[in-house]
N, C-alpha and C positions, 0 to 999 in steps of 0.2 A: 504494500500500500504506500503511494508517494505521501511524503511533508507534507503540511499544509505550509504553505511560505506565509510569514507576515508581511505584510509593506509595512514601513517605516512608516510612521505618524507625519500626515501632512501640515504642519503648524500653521502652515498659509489658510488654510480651509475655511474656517470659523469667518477672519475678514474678506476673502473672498465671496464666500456665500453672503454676507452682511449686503457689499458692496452693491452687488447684483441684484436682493431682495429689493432696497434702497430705491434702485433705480426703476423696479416694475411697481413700487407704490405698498412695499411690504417692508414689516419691521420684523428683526429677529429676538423674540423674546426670552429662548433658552437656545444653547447650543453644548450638549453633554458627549461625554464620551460613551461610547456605546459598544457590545459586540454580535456581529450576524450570527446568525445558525452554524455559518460555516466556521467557527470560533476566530473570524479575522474582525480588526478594530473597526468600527465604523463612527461618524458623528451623529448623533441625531440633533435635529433642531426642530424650533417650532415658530413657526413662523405666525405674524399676524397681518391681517388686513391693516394699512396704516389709517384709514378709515372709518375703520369698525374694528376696534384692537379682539373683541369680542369672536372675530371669526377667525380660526388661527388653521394651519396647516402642520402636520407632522413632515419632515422630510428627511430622509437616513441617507449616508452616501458613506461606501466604503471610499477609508483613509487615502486607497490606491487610486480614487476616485481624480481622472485628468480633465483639471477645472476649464484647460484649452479646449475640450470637447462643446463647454458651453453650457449658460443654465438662462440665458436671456430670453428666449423663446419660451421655454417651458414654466420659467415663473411667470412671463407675463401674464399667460394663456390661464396659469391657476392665482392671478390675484383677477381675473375677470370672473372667473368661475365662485370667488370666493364671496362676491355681489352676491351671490344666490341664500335664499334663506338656510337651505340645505345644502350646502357645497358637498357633501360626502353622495350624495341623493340621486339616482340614474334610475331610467325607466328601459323596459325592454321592450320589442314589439309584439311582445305577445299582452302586454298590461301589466305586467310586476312592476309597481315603483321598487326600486332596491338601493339599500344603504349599502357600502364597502367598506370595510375600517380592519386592522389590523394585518395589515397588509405587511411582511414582514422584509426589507429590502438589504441586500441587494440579493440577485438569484444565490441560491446553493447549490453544490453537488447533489445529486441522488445517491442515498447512502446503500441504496439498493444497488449498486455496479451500473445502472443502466446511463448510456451516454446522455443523460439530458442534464439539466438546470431548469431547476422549483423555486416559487415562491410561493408562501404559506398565505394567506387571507380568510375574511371571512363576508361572507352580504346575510340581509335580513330583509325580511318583508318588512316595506313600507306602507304600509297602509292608514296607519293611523293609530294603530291598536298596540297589544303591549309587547312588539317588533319580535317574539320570541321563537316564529318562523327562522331555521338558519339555514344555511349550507355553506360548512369548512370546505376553504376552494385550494389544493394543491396543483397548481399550473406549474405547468411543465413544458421544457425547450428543449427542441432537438437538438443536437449536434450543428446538421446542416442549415436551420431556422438561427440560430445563433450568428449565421457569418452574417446575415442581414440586418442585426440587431447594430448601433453604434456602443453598445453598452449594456453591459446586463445592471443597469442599475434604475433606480425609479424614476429620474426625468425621462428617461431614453427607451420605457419599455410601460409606464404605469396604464397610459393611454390605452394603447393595444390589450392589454394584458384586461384589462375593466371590460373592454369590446368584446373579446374571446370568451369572458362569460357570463356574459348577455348572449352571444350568439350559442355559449353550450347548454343555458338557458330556454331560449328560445326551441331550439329541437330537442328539449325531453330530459336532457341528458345530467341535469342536475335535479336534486330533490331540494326542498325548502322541510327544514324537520325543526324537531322540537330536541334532538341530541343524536348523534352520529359521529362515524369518521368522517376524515378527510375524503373529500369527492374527487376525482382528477377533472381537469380543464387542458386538453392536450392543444399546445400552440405548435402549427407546422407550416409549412412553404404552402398548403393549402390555404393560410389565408394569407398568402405575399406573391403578389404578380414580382417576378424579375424582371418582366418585359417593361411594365411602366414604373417601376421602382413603388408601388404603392400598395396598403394593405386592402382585403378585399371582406368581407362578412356575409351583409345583405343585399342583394338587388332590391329596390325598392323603386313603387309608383309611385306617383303623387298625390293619390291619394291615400296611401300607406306612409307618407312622410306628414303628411296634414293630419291624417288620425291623431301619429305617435305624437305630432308637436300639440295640439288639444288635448291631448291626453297626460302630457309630461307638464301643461300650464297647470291644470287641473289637481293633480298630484303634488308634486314640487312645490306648486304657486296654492293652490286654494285650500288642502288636506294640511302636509307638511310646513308651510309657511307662510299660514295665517293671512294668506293674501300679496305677500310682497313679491316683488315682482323675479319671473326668472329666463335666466337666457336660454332663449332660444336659437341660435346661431353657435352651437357650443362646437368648435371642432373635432370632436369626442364622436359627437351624436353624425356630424356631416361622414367621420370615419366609418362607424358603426352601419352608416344608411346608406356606404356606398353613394354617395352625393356630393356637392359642393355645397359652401357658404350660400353663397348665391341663391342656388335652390331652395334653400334652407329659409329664405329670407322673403323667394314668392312665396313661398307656404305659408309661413308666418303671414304673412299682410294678405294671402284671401282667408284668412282664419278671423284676421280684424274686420274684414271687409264682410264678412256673414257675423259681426258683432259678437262673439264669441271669445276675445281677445283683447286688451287693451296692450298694443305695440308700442312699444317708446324707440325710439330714432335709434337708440343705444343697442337694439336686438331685444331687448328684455319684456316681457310682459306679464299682462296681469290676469287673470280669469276675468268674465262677467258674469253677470247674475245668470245667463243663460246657458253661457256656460255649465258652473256649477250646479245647475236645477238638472244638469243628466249624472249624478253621484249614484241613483242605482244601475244604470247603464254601464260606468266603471268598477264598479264593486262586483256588477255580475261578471264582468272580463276576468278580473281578480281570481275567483272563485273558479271559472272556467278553467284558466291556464293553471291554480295548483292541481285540480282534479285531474287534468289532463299528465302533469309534471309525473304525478304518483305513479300511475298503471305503466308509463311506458319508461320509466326507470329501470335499468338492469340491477335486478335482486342481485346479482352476484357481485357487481362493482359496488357494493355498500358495505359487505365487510371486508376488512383485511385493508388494506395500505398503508399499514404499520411502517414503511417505510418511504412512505413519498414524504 
């Protein structure tokens, strides 16, 4: 069995990270030493809306972590998303709102011999209720998915990795339970065109992308956050739907434009009263996709992955 190597503690990291939060409109409120699964050092920080100090973000980077890779993109992108009442808070299209939070970075070895790299997490039904629906998500990287990656760390992989399960979601392949093992989430070259350098999930209509964005106002904005308003132009969601911004943004404005939506210039919106007056119509989709989630579950991938 090889060393595990340590890297050398990057001392620069802490005002680096500052530096860069700073500049995307975020303040750093802790930044601790920390260690990955793989027992190598990592920092954790926690970042805040400078804003809204109230809405803060977890961010781990291992120490080996090459700050010339860049984090300027990626915090912009999550001090926009941190606007949202529920910044942790994603819908699928099948109608799960789902929360993600312990999300454990950066990848690790598979202690099973097999060539991939895992990251531990976990989602919850979001619906309003006391969230104790779960499903432990161990995703997994191939070998060959790997060369495509700039990084196996959270800026460079958190995105995709949230999409891949929504999308193992979406086809059956996860349970939402009340206690369980780890679930797998296999990420492969199946969701990466090499040809256009970009990741791939859902094909989506437009009227599949108008459902998800009323139904994500609806959730996010009307259920989970008491009305304030949330973005709908998330690059997350344009990844996930297989779409651009743009698209994203007709949808949105004929969703205002059938008064169902209140759009602000910003991307962001709010439910209207008519909106929200279809809350059994949502709740039955709810209900639908867990009943559907159960039956077509593989009984045998439920126990055992003792070592993912």
């Amino acid at each position: 069995m090889s060393q595990l190597t340590i890297a050398a503690p990057n001392t620069a990291l802490p005002a680096q990270v500052a530096a860069a939060a700073a500049a995307a409109g975020l303040t750093v409120l802790s930044a601790e030493p920390a260690t990955a699964i793989s027992g190598a050092p990592t920092t954790r920080f926690v970042l805040a809306l400078a804003a809204n100090p109230a809405r803060t973000l977890q961010l781990e980077l291992s120490q080996s972590f090459d700050f010339a890779d860049g984090l300027a993109a990626w915090l912009a992108e999550a001090a926009v998303r941190m606007r949202n009442p529920r910044p942790d808070a994603y819908l699928t299209l099948n109608g799960l709102p789902l929360t993600f939070s312990q999300f454990a970075w950066p990848f690790h070895d598979s202690s099973a011999g097999a060539d991939t790299s895992l990251v531990h997490g976990q989602v919850n039904l979001a619906d309003g209720g006391d969230g104790i629906l779960h499903a432990k998500i161990s995703a997994s990287m191939t070998v060959t998915f790997r060369a495509v990656v700039k990084a196996p760390e959270q800026p460079f992989a958190e995105g995709f990795i949230y999409n891949a399960v929504r999308k193992t979601m979406d086809q059956g392949q996860l349970e939402l339970v009340k206690s369980g093992n780890r679930q797998p989430v296999p990420v492969t070259t199946r969701y990466y065109s090499v040809k256009t350098g970009k990741f791939s999930f859902n094909d989506t209509t437009e009227q599949e992308r108008t459902r998800f964005l009323a139904a994500k106002t609806f959730w996010l904005s009307g259920v989970l956050g008491a009305g304030e308003p949330v973005w709908l132009l998330d690059p997350r969601d344009a990844q996930y739907l297989n779409t651009t911004l743009d698209e994203l943004k007709k949808n949105a404005e004929a969703l205002a434009g059938k008064g169902l939506i209140e759009l602000g210039a910003d991307g962001f919106a709010m439910p209207t009263a008519s909106l929200m007056a279809r809350d059994a119509e949502y709740r039955a989709e709810v209900a639908a996709a867990l009943a559907a989630i159960k039956p077509s579950f593989n009984e045998e991938m439920r126990g055992g992955h003792t070592n993912m």
